[in-house]
LODOKOL-499821 format. One record per residue (C-alpha): residue in one letter; x, y, z; residue number from 1. Coordinates in steps of 0.001 Angstrom, whole numbers, plus 500000, padded with zeros to 6 digits. Layout:
<sites>
[site "A",[X,Y,Z],NUM]
...
</sites>
This chain:
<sites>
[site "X",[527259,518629,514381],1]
[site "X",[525200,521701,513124],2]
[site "X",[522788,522656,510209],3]
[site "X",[521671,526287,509419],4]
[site "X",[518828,527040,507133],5]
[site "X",[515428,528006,507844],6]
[site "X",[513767,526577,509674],7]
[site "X",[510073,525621,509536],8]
[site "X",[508053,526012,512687],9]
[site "X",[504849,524192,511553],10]
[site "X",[502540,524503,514859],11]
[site "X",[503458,528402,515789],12]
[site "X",[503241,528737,511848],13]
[site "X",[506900,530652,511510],14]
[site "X",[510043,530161,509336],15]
[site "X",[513359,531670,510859],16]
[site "X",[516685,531681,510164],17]
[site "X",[518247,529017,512140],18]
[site "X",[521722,526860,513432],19]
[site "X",[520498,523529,514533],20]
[site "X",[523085,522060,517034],21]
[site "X",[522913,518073,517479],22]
[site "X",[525276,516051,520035],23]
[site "X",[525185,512155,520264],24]
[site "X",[521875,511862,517772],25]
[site "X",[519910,514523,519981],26]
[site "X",[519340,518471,518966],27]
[site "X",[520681,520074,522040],28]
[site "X",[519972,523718,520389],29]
[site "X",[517746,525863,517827],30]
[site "X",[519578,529001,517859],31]
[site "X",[517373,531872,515699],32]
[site "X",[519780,533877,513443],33]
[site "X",[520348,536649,511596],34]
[site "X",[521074,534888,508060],35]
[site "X",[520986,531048,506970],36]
[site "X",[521104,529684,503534],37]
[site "X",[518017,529354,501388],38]
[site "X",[517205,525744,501891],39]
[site "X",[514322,524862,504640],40]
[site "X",[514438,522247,507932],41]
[site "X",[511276,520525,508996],42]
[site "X",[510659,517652,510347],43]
[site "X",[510467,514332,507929],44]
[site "X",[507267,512989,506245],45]
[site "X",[505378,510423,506790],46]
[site "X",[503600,507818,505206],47]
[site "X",[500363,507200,507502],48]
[site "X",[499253,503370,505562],49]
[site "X",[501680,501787,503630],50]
[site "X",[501929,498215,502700],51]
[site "X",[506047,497576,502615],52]
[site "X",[505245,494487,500425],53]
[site "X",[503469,496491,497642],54]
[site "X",[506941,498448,496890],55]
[site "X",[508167,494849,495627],56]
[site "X",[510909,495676,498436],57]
[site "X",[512040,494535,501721],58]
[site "X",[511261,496830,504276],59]
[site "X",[515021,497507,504387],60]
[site "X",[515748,498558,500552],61]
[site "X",[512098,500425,500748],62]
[site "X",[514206,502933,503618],63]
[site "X",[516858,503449,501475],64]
[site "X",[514062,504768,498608],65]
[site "X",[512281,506766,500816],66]
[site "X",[514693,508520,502463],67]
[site "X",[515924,510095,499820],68]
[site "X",[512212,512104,499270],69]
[site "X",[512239,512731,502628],70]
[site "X",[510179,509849,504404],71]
[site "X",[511380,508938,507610],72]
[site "X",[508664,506933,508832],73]
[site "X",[505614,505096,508046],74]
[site "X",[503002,503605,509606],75]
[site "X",[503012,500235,508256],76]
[site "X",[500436,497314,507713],77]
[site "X",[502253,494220,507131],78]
[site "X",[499149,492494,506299],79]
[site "X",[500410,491080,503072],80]
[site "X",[503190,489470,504175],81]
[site "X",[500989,487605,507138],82]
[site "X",[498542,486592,504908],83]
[site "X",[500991,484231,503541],84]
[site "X",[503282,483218,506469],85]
[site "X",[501260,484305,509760],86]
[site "X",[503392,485851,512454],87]
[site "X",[507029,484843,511031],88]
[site "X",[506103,487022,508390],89]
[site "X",[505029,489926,510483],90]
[site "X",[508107,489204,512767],91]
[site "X",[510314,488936,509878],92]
[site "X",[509441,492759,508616],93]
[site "X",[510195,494428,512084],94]
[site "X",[513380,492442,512204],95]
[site "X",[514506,493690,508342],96]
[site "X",[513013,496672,509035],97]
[site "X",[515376,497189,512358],98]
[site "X",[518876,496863,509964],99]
[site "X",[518511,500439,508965],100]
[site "X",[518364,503586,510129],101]
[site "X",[514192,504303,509290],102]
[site "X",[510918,504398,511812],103]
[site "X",[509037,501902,510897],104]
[site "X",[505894,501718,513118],105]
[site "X",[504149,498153,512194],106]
[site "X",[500777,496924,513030],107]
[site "X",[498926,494113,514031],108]
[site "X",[497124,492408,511192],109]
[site "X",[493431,492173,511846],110]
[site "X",[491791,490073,508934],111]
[site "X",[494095,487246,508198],112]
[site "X",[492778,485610,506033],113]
[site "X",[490789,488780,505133],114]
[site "X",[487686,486518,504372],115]
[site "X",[486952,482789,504601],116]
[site "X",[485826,483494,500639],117]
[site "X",[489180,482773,499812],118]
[site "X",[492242,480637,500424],119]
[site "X",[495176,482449,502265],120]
[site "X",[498568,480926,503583],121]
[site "X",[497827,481580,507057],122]
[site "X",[495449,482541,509863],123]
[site "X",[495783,484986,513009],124]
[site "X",[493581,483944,515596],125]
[site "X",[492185,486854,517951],126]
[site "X",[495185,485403,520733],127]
[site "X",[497763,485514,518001],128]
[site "X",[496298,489328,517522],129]
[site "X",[496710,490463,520950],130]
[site "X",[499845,488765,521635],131]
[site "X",[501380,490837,518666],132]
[site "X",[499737,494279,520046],133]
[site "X",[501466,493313,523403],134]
[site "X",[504850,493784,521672],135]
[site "X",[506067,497357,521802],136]
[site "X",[507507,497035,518150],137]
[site "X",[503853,496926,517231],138]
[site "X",[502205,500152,517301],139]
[site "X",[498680,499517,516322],140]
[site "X",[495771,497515,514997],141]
[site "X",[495847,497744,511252],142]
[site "X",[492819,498236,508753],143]
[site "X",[489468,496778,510173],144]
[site "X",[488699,495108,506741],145]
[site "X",[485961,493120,508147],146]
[site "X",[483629,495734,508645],147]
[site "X",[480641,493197,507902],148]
[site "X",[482120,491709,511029],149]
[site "X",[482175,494845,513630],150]
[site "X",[478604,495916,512196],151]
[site "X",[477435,492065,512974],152]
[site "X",[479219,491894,515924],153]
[site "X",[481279,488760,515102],154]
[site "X",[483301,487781,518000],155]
[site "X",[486551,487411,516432],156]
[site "X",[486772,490518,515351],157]
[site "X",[485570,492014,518250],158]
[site "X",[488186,490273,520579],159]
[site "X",[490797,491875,517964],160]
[site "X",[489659,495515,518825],161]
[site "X",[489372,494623,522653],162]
[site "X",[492902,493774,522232],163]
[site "X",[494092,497195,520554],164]
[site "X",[491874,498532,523614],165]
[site "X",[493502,496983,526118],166]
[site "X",[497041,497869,525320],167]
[site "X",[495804,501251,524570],168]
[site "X",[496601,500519,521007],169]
[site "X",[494580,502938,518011],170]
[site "X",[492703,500931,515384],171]
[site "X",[492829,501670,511488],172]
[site "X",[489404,501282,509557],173]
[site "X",[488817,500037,506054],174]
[site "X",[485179,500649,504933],175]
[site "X",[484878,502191,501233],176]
[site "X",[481169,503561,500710],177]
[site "X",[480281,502960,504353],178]
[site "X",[477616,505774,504964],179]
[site "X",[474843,505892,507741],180]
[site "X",[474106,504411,510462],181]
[site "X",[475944,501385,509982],182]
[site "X",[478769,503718,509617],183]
[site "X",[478227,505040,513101],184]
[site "X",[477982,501227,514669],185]
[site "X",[481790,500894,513072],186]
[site "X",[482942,504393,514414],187]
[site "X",[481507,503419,517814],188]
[site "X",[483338,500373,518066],189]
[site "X",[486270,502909,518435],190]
[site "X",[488095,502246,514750],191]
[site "X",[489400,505641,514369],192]
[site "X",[490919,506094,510927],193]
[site "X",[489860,505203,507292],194]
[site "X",[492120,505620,504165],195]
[site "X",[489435,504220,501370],196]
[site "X",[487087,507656,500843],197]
[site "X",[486416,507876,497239],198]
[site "X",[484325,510661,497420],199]
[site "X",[483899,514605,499333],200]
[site "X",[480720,513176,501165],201]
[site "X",[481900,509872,502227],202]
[site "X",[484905,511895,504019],203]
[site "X",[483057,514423,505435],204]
[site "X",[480539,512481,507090],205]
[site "X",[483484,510209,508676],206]
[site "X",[484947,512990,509515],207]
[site "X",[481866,514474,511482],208]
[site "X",[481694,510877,513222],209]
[site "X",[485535,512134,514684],210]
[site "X",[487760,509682,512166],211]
[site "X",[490794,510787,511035],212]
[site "X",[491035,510578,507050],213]
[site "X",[493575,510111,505262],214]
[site "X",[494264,511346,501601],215]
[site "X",[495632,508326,499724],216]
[site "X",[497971,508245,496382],217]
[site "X",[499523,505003,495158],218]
[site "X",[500119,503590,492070],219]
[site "X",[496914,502092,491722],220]
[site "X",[494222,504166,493638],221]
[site "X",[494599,507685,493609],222]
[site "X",[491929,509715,495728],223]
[site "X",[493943,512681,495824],224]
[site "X",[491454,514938,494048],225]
[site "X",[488659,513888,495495],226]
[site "X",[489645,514646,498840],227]
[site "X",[492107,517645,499143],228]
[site "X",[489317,520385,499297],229]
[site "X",[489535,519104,502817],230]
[site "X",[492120,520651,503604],231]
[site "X",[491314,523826,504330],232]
[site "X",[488679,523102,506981],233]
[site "X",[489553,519571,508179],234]
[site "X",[493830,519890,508120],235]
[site "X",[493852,518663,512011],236]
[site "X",[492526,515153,511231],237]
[site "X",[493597,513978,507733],238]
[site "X",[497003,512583,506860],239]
[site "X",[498967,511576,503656],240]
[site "X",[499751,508085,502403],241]
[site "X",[500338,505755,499350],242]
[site "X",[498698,502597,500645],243]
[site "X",[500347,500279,497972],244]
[site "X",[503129,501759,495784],245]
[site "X",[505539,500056,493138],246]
[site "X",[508955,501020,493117],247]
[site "X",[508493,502828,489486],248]
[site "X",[506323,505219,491419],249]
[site "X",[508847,505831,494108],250]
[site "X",[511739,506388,492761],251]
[site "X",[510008,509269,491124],252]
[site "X",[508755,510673,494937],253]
[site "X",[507053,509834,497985],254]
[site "X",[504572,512187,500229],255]
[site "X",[506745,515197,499266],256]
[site "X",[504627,514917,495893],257]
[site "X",[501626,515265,498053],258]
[site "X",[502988,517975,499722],259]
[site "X",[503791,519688,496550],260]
[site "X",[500555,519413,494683],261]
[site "X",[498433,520430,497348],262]
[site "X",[500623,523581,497531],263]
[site "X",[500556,523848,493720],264]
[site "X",[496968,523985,494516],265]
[site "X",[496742,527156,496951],266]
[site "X",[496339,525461,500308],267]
[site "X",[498184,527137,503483],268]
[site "X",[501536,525800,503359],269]
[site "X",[501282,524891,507637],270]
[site "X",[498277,523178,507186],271]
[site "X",[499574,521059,504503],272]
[site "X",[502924,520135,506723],273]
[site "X",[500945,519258,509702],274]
[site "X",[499255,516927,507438],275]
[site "X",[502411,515005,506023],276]
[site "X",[504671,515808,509150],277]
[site "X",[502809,515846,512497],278]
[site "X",[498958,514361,512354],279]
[site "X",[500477,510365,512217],280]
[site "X",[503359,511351,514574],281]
[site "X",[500340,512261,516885],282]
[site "X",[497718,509975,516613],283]
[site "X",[500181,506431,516891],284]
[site "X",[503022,508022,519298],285]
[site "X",[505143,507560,516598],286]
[site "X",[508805,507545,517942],287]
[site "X",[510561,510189,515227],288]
[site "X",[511718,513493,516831],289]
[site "X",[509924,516242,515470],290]
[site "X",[512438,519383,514970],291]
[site "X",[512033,520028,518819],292]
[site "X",[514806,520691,521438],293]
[site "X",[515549,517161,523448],294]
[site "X",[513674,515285,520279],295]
[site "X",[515934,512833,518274],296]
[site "X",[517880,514551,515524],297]
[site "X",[515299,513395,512568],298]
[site "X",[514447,515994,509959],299]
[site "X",[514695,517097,506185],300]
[site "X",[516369,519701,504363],301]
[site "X",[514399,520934,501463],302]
[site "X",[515685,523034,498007],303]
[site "X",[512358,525046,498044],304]
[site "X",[508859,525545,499262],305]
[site "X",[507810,524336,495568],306]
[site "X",[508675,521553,494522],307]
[site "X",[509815,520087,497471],308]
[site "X",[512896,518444,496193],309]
[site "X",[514931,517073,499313],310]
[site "X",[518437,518091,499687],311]
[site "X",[519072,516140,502494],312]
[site "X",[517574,513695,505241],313]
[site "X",[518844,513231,508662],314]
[site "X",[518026,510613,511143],315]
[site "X",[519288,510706,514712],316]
[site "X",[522126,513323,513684],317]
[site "X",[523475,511039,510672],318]
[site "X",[522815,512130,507226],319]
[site "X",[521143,509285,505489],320]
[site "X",[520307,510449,501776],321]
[site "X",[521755,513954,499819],322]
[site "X",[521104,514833,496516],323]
[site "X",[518309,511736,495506],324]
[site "X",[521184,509355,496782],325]
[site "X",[520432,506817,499757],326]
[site "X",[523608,506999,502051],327]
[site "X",[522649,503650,503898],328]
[site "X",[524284,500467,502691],329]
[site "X",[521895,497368,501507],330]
[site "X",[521690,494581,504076],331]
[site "X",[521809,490833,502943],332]
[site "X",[518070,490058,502712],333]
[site "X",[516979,486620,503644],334]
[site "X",[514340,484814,501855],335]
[site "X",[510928,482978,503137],336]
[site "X",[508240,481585,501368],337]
[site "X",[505307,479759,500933],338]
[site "X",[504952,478525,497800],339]
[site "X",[503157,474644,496512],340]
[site "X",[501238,475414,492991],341]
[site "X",[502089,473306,490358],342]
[site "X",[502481,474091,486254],343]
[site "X",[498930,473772,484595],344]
[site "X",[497847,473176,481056],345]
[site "X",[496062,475720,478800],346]
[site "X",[493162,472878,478918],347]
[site "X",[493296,473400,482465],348]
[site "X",[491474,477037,481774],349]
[site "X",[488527,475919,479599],350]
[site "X",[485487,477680,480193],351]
[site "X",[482367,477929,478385],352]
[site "X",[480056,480716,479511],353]
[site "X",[476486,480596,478713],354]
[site "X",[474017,483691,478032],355]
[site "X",[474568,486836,479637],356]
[site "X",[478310,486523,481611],357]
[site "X",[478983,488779,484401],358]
[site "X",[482238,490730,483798],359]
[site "X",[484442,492701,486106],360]
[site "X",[485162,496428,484737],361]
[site "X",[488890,497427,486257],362]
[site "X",[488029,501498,486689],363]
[site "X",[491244,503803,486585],364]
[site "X",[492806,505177,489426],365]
[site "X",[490304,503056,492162],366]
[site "X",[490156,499629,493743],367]
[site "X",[486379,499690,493420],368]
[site "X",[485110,498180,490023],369]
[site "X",[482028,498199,487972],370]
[site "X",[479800,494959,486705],371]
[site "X",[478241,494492,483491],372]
[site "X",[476540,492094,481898],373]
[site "X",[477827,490735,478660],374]
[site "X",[476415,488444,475953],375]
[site "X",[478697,485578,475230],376]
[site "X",[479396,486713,472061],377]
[site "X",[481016,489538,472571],378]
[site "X",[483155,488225,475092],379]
[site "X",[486687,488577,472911],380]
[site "X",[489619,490285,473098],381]
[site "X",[488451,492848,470230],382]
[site "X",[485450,493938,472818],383]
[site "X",[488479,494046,475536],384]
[site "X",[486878,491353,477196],385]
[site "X",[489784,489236,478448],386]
[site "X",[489855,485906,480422],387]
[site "X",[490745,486495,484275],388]
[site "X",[492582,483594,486047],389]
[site "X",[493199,482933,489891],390]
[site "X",[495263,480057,490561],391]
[site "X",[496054,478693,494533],392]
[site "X",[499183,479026,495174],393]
[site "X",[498940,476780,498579],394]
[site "X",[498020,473523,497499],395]
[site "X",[496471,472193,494180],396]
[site "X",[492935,473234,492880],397]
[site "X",[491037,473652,489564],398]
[site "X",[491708,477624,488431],399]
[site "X",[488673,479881,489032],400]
[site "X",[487858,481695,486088],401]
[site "X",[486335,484922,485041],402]
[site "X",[485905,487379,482684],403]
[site "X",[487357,491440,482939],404]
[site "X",[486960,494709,480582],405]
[site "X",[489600,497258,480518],406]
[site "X",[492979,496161,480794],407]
[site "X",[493435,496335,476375],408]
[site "X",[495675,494062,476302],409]
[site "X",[495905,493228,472364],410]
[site "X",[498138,489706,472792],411]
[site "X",[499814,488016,475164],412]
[site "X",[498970,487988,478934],413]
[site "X",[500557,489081,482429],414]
[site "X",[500297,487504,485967],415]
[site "X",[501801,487731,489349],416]
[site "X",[501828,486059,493074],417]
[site "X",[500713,489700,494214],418]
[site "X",[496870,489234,494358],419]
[site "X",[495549,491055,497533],420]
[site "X",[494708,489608,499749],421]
[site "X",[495839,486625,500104],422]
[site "X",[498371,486375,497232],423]
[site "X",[497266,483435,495204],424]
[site "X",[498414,483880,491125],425]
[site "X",[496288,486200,489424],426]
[site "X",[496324,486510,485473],427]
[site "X",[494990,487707,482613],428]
[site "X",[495497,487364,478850],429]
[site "X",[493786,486801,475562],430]
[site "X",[494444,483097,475134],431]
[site "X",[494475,480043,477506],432]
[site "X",[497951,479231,475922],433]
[site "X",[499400,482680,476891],434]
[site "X",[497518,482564,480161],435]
[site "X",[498542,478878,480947],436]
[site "X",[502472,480159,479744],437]
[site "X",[502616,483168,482246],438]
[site "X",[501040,481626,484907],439]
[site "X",[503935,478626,484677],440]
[site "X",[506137,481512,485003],441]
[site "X",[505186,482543,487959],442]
[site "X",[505101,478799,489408],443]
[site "X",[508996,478305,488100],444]
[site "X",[510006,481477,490350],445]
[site "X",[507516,480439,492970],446]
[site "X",[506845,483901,493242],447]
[site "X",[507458,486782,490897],448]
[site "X",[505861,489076,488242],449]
[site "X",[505460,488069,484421],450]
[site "X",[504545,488846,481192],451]
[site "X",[504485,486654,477779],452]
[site "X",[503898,487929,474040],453]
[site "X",[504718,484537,472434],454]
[site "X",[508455,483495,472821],455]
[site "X",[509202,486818,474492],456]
[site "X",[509270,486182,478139],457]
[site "X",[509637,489179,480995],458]
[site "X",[510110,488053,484527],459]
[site "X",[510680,489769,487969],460]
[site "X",[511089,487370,490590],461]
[site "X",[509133,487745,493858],462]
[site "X",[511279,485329,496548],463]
[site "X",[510520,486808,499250],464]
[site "X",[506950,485469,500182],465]
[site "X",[506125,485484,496327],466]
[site "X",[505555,489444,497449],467]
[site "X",[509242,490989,497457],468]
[site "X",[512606,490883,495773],469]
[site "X",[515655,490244,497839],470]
[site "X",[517715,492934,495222],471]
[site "X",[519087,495941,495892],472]
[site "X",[516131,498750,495226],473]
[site "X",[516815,500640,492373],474]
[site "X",[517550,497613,490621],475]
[site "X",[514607,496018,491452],476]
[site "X",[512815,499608,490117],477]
[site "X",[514423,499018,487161],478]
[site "X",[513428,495721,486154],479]
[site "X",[509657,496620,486878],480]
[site "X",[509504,499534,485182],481]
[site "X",[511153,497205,482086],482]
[site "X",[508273,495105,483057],483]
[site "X",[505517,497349,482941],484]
[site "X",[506958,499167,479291],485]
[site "X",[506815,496103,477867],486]
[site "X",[502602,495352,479222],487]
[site "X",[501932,498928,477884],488]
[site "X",[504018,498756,474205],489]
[site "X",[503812,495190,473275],490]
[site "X",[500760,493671,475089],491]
[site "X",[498687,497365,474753],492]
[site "X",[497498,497714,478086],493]
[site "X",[495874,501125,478301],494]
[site "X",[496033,501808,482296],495]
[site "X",[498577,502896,484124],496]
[site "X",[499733,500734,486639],497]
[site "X",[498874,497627,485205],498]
[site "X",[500489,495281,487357],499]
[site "X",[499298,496939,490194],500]
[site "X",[495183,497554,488979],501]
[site "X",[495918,493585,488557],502]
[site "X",[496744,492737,492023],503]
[site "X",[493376,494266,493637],504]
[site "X",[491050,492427,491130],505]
[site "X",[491164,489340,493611],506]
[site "X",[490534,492278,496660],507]
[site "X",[486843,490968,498170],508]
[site "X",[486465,493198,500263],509]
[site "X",[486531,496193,497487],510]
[site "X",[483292,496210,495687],511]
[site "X",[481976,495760,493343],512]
[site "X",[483051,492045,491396],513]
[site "X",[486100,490208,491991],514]
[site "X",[487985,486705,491620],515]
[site "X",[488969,484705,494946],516]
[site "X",[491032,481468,493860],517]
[site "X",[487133,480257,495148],518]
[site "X",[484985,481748,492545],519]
[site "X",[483521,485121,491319],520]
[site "X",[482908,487044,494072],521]
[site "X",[480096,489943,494874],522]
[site "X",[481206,492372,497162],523]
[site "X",[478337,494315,497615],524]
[site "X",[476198,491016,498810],525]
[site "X",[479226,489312,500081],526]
[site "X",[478262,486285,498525],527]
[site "X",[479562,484103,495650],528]
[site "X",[477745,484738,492568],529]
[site "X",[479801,481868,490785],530]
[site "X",[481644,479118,492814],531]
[site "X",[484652,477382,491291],532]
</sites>
């Protein structure tokens, strides 16, 4: 097999006219000459934090997506999936993940349950950690949530990075607004990477502590912005990724739309490639080939140097997606779950606040939210001050119950079994009978993704650890996006990933206020302020 086009030499910072020659999967020559069509060959992009589980896909349907923009790997936390079924879950993402032709690098959960504030299916004991990071299809130690933990030196967590030490393993940090010294005490205990800068200053300093950043854009947070006047100066230690992103958002594109903004924005066009191509490859030892003679025959054809549509994506020699069309077949896609809630009554979700109530402000864009204090008169769905409802999913418990500004829904109410992190139902809605209707929904699917306006029902089922569907991708992209029009037209929702903005409001560790299936939770003081 050969390719010809030109060919982008990101490190010596050349293109060139080029005939790729590949035998059995491998390029075996990268012969310069004199004229090749107009398209360009680089290596593939790649996602440097994903969560597979966010896309609503199995890690084999989320290939078939990506591929088609490009991706050919990711490093991915399956953190979600373990926080409901422990290590079958983890085990049963590398095995899904191994049906197609994709490098998926997964990771080692480190905080499962990611606090004792709330109730999660399943816990990974520091052994449970370090026997996963002996396995070689586990690549790393994923996000250090508990930063509380390294800066206290708690011994659990500290076992969990001796582990990633001692199989030579890197460890990914997770600590928004982390400044100082106790910033330093969480570099030193050698976590090397953070993906949750929502500012310039918080980067650079993390940066100047030697931690690689990386620029994050999902559907939900978007730091983007913020963080790309990096570039310039800091290109050798940041990477691109989307952290959580719904399948609306990637059928539209992937880290080529990173790639293509920050162009769009007059950064050097190497610079930005060794970002979305080469810093991840480096860091983890990913296993992709990198457009290099001996490597494995993995890279990208692109239309332009603009947009960055992809024309065509190659893995090991085969061509794998042409023209926005995945050229790898769906595999049959198994189903696990853990899944015990039972239906509840509106009565179930009385509440009577009293005085001032504290109220959770969902902020645009971020998975950081505000706090306010509201009088308990105001607290109505004309003031956009909407009940918020967490619901165990494990076993039975009274609902905890909260209040949240921002979402504008005018009637009806949305939930889902996607509540990071540990997946219980989250809700809201502007009556206890909508709420107590949607939430039902998601009980009868045990697992999915709902929204009610009185006898108008949307559902998306979620079988697959109440975090996944077992369809076929763009299907499944379909029916959410269906899903979401219908929380934005009918119910009024005024942000733009409302499903997904809903799914962090039960995040702890994420200040400011959230909603564990426990109570109403203060991240800042890691304490309850409210128990249920």
């Amino acid at each position: 097999m050969q390719v010809e086009g030109q060919v982008i030499d990101i490190l010596k910072r050349r293109i060139f006219p080029a005939r790729i020659l590949v035998q059995n999967g491998i390029i075996t020559a990268i012969q310069e000459i004199e004229n090749a069509p107009e398209r360009y060959i680089l290596p593939g992009f790649v996602d440097a934090h994903v969560h597979i589980e966010s896309s609503l896909l199995a890690p084999s349907e989320f290939a078939r997506m990506a591929l088609t923009h490009g991706t050919l790997a990711t490093i991915s936390d399956p953190h979600e999936i373990a926080n409901v079924l422990g290590i079958e879950g983890v085990n049963y993402m590398i095995e899904n993940g191994k049906q197609v032709p994709f490098y998926f690098h997964f990771g080692a959960p480190s905080c499962v349950p990611a606090t004792v504030f709330e109730t999660a299916g399943a816990t990974l004991s520091p052994l449970e950690v370090e026997q996963l990071l002996a396995q070689t299809d586990i690549n790393y130690l994923t996000e250090m949530m508990n930063f509380p933990g390294v800066l206290n030196d708690d011994p659990e967590v500290m076992e969990k990075i001796a582990a990633a030490k001692k199989f030579n393993k890197p460890i990914d940090g997770h600590a928004p607004g982390l400044r100082g010294e106790a910033l330093k005490k969480y570099v030193s205990a050698g976590i090397s990477t953070d993906h949750e800068c929502f500012t310039l200053e918080e980067a650079e300093e993390k940066l100047s502590l030697g931690m690689k950043i990386l620029i994050r854009e999902g559907s939900a947070a978007r730091n983007f912005e913020a963080l790309i006047p990096l570039m310039d100066e800091h290109y050798k230690n940041l990477m691109f990724c989307s952290d959580d992103k719904h399948p609306d958002s990637l059928i539209l594109g992937h880290i080529n739309q990173l790639v293509a903004r920050a162009i769009a924005k007059g950064n050097d066009l190497f610079k930005v490639l060794q970002v979305a191509c080469l810093n991840a490859a480096e860091h983890y030892s990913m296993r992709q080939g990198l457009l290099r003679l001996g490597d494995s025959a993995d890279f990208i054809v692109l239309k332009d140097l603009v947009n960055f549509e992809v024309e065509e994506s190659f893995i090991a020699g085969n061509l794998v997606a042409k023209n926005g069309q995945a050229l790898v077949d769906s595999v049959s896609v198994k189903t696990l779950n853990q899944f015990r809630a039972e239906p509840i009554l509106a009565l179930d979700l009385a509440y009577e606040p009293k005085g001032e109530e504290p109220v959770i402000v969902c902020l645009e864009g971020q998975l950081i939210t505000d706090k306010i204090l509201v009088q308990t008169e105001n607290l109505t769905v004309a003031n956009d001050c909407l009940k918020l409802v967490v619901v165990n999913r494990y076993s039975h418990a009274k609902p905890a119950i909260a209040y949240i500004k921002n979402f504008g829904l005018k009637l009806g109410a949305m939930a889902g079994s996607v509540a990071h992190d540990s997946h219980n139902i989250i809700a809201v809605g502007t009556s206890d009978e909508d709420l107590a209707q949607v939430i039902n929904l998601v009980i009868a699917s045990k697992g999915a993704l709902a929204a009610c306006a009185g006898e108008t029902e949307k559902v998306l089922p979620l079988p697959l650890a109440g975090l996944m569907s077992d369809k076929e991708a763009w299907q499944v992209a379909g029916k959410y996006t269906e899903l979401d029009l219908f929380c934005k037209t009918t119910l009024g929702s005024s942000l733009q990933a409302p499903f997904m903005s809903l799914s962090f409001m039960a995040l702890l560790v994420i200040p400011h206020l959230k909603l564990s299936d426990k109570g109403l939770f203060d991240g800042d003081s890691f304490s309850f302020i409210r128990k249920n």
